[in-house]
ChimeraX commands (.cxc) that place a marker at each C-alpha (Angstrom):
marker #1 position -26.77,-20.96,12.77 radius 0.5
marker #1 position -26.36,-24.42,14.10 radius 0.5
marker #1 position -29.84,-26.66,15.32 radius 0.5
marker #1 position -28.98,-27.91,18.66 radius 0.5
marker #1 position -32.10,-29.86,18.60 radius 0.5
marker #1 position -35.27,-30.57,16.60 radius 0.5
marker #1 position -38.27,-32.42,17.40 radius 0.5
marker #1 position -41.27,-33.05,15.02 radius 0.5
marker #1 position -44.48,-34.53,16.32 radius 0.5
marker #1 position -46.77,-36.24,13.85 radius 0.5
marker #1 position -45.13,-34.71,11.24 radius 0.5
marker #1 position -46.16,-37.58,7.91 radius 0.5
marker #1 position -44.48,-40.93,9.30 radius 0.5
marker #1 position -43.23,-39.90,12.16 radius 0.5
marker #1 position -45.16,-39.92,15.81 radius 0.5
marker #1 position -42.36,-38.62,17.67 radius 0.5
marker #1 position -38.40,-37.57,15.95 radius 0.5
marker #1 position -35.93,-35.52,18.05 radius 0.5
marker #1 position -32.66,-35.48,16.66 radius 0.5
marker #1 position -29.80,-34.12,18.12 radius 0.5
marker #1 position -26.88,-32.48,15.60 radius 0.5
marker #1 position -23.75,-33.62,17.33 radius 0.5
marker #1 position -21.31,-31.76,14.51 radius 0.5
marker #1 position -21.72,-28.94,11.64 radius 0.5
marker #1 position -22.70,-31.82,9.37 radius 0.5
marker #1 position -24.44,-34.65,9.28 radius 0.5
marker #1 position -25.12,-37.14,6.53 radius 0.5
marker #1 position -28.42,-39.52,6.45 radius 0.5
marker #1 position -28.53,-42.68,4.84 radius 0.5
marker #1 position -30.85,-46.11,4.64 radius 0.5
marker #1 position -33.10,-47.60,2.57 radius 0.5
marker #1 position -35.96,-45.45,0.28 radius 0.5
marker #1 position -39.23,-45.10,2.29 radius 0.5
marker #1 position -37.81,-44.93,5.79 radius 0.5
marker #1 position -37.86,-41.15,6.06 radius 0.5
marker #1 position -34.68,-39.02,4.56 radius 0.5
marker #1 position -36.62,-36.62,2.61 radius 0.5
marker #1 position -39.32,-36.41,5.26 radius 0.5
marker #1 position -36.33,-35.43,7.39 radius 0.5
marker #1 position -35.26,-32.82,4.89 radius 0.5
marker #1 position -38.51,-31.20,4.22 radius 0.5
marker #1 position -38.85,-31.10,8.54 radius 0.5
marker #1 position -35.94,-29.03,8.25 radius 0.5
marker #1 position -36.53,-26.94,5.54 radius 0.5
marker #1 position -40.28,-26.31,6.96 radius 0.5
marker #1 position -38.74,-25.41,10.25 radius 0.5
marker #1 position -36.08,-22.67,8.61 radius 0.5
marker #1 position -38.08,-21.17,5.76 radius 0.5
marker #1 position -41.74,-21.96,6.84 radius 0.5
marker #1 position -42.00,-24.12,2.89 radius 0.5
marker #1 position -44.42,-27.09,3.57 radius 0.5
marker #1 position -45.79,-29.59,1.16 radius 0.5
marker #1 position -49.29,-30.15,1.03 radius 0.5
marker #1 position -50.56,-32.98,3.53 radius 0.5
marker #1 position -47.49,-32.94,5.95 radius 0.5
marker #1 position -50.30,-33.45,9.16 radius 0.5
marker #1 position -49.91,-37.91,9.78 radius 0.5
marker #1 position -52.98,-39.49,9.23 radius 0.5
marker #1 position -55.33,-39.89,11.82 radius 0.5
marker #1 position -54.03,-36.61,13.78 radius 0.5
marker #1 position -55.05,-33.15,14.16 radius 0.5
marker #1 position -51.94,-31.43,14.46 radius 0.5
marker #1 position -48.45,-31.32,13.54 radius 0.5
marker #1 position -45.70,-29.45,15.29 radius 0.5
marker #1 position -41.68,-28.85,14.67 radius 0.5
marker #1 position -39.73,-27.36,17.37 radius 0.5
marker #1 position -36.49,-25.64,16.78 radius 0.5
marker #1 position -33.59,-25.41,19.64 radius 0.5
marker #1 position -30.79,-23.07,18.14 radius 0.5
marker #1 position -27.41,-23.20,19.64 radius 0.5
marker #1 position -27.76,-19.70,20.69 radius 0.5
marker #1 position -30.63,-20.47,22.48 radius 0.5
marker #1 position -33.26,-19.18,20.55 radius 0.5
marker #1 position -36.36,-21.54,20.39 radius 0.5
marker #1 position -39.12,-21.80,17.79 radius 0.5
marker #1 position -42.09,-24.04,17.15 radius 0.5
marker #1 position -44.47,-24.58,13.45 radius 0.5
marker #1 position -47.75,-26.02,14.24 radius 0.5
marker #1 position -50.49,-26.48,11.35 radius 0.5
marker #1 position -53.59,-27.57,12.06 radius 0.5
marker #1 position -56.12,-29.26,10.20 radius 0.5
marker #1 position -58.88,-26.81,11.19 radius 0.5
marker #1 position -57.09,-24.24,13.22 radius 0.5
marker #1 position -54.96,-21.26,11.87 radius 0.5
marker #1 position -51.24,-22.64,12.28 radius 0.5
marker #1 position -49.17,-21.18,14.89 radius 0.5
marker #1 position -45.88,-20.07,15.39 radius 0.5
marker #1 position -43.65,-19.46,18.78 radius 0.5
marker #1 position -40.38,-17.91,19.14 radius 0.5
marker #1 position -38.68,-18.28,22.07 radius 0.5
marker #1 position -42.13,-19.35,23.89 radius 0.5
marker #1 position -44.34,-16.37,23.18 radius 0.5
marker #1 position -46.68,-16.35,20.37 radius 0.5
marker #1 position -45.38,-14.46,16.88 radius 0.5
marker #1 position -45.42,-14.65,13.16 radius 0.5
marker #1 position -44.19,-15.92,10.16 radius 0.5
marker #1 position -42.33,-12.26,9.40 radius 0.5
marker #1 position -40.97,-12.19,13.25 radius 0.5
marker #1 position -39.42,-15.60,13.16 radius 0.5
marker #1 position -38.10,-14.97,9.79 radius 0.5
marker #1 position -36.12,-12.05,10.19 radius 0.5
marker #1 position -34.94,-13.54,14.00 radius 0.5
marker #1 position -33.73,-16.23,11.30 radius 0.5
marker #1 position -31.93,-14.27,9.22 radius 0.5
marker #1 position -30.49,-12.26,11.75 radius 0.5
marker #1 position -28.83,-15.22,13.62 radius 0.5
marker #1 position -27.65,-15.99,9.81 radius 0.5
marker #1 position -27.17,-13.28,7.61 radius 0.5
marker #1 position -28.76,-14.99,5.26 radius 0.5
marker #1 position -31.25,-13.52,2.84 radius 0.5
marker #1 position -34.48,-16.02,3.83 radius 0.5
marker #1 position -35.16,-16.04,-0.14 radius 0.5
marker #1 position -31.10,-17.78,-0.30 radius 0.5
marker #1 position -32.09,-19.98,2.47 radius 0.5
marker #1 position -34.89,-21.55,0.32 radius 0.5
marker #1 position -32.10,-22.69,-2.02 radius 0.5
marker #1 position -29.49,-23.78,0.64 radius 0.5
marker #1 position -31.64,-26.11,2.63 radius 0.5
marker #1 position -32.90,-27.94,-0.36 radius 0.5
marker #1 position -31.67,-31.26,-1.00 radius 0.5
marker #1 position -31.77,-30.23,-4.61 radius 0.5
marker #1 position -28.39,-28.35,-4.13 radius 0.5
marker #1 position -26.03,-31.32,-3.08 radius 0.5
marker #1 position -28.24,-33.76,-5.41 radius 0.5
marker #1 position -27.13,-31.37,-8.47 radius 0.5
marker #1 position -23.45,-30.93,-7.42 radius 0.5
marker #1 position -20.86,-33.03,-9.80 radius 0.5
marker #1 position -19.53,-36.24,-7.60 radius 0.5
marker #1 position -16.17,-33.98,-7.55 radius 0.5
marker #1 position -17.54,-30.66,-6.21 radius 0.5
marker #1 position -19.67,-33.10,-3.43 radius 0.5
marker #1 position -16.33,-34.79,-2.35 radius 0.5
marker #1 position -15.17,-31.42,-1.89 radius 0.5
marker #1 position -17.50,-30.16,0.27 radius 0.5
marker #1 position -17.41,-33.58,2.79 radius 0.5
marker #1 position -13.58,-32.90,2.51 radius 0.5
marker #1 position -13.68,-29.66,3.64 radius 0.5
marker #1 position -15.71,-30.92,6.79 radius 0.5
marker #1 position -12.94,-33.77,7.26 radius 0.5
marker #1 position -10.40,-33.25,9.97 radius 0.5
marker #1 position -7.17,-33.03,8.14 radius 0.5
marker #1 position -5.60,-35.97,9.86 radius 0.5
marker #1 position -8.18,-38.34,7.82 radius 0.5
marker #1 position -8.00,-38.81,4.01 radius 0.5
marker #1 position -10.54,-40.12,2.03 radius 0.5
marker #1 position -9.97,-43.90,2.11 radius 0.5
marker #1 position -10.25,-43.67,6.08 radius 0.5
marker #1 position -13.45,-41.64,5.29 radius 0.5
marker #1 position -15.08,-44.61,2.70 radius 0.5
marker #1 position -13.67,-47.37,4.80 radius 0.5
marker #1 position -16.25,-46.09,7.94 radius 0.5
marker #1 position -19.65,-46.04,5.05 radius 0.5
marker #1 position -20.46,-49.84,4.96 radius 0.5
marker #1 position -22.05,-51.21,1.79 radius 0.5
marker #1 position -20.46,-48.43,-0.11 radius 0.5
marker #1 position -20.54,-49.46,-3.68 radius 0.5
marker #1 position -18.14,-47.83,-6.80 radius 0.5
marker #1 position -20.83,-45.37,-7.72 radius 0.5
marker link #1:1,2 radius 0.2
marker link #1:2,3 radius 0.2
marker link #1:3,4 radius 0.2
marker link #1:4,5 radius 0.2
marker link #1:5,6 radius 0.2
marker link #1:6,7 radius 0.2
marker link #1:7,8 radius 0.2
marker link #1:8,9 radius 0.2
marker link #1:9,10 radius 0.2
marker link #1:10,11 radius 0.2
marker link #1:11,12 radius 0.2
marker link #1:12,13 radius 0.2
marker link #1:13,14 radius 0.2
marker link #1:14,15 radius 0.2
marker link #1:15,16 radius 0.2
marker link #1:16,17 radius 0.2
marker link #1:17,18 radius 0.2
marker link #1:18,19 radius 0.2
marker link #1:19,20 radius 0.2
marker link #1:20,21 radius 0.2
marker link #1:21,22 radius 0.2
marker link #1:22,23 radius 0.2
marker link #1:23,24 radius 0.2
marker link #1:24,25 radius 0.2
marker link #1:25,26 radius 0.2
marker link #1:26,27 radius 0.2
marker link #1:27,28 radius 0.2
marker link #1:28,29 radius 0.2
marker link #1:29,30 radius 0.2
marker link #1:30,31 radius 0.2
marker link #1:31,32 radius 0.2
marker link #1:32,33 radius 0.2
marker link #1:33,34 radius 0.2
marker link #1:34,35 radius 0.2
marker link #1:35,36 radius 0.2
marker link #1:36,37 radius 0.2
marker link #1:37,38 radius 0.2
marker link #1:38,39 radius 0.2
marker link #1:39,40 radius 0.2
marker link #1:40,41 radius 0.2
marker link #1:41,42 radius 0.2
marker link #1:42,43 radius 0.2
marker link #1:43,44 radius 0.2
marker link #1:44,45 radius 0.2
marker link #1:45,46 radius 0.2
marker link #1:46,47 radius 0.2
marker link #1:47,48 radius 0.2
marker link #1:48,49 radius 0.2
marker link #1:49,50 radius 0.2
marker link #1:50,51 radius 0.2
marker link #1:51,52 radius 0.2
marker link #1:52,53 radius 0.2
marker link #1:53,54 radius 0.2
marker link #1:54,55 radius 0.2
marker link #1:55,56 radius 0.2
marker link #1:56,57 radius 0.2
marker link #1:57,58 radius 0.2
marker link #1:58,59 radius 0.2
marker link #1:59,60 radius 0.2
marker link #1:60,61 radius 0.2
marker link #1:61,62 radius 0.2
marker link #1:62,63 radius 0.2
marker link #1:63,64 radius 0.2
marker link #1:64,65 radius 0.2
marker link #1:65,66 radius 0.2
marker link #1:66,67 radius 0.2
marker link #1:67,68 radius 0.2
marker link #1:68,69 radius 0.2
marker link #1:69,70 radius 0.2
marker link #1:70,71 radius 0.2
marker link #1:71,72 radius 0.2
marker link #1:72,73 radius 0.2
marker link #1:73,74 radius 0.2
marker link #1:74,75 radius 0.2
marker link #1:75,76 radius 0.2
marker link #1:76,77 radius 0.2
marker link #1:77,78 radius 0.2
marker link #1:78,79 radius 0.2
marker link #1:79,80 radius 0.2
marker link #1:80,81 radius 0.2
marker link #1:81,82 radius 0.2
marker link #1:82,83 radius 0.2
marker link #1:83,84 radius 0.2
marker link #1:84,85 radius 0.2
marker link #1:85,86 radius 0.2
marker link #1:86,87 radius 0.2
marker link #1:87,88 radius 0.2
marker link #1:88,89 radius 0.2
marker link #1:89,90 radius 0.2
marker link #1:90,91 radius 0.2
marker link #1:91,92 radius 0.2
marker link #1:92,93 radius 0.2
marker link #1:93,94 radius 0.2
marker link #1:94,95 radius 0.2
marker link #1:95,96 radius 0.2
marker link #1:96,97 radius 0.2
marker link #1:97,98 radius 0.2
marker link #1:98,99 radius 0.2
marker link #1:99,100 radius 0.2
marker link #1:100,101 radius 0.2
marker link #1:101,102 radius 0.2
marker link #1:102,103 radius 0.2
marker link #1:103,104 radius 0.2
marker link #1:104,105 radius 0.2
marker link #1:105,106 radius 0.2
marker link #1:106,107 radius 0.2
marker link #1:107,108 radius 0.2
marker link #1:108,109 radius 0.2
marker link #1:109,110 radius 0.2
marker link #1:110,111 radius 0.2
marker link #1:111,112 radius 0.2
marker link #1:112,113 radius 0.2
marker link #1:113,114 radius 0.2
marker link #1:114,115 radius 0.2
marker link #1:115,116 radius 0.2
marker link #1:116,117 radius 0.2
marker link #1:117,118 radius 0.2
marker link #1:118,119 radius 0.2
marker link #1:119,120 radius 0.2
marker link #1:120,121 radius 0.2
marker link #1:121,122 radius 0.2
marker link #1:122,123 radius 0.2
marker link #1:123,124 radius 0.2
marker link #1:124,125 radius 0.2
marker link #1:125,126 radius 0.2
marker link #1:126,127 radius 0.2
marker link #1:127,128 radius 0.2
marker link #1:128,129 radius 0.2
marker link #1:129,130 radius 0.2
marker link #1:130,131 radius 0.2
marker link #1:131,132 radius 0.2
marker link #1:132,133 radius 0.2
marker link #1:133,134 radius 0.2
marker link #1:134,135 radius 0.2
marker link #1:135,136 radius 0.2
marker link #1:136,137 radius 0.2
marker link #1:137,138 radius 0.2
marker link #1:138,139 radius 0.2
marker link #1:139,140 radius 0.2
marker link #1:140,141 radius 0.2
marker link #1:141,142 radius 0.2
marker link #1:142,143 radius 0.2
marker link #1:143,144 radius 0.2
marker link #1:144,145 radius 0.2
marker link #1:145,146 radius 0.2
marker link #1:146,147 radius 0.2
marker link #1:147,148 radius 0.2
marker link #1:148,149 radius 0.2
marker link #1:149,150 radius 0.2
marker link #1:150,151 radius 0.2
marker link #1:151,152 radius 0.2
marker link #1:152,153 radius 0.2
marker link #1:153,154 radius 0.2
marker link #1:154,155 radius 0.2
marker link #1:155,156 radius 0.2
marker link #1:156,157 radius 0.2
marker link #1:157,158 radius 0.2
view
């Protein structure tokens, strides 16, 4: 499954986030508190439906996360501070069940594995070695590892 495009509308600190996946990986960095986790959990709530409590940015209503796949399937995850949340699939109302197993279809991926493998909990428990080889193995083989480190600025020893 690859996101083509995913938008998130008062969704904790952010008003308005569309991000665009340009490759089959992308990695996040900056400081703590400007929104890396927040981005994570938008994802994760988007492909397995798992929110944390209070996700709704304060002074709003309503939060929404809409989901363009690069097979074109579409899919939105409103919740609503007073209203049942909602859920779309390719722009006609549907459920939790119906967008799961569209999901998992476009996948083949168990949703219960899918909890596991959008977790940032995964990569963050990997060894440094077993991490290097997984952004190795999404490397170009023309570029080795010191090209690789040279591009990360402010990259320290650890």
């Amino acid at each position: 499954m690859v996101i083509k495009r995913i938008m998130a509308t008062n969704f904790k600190g952010f008003k308005d986030l569309t991000i665009d996946p340009k490759n089959k990986m992308m990695v996040i960095t900056g400081k703590n508190g400007k929104g890396k986790t927040t981005l994570e959990v938008i994802v994760k709530y988007a492909i397995t439906g798992i929110s944390p409590e209070d996700v709704i940015a304060n002074g709003e209503d309503e939060m929404c996360i809409s989901v363009e796949l690069g097979s074109g399937t579409n899919f939105t995850r409103s919740i609503h501070r007073t209203k049942p949340s909602k859920i779309t699939l390719c722009g006609k109302a549907s459920t939790g069940k119906n967008l799961t197993e569209q999901i998992q279809s476009e996948t083949g991926i168990d949703h219960s594995v899918m909890k596991i493998v959008s977790s940032a909990e995964v990569v963050a428990n990997m060894k440094p070695e077993e991490l290097g080889q997984l952004l190795l193995s999404y490397i170009p083989e023309d570029l080795d590892l010191d090209t690789v480190i040279s591009y990360i600025s402010n990259i320290t020893s650890e």
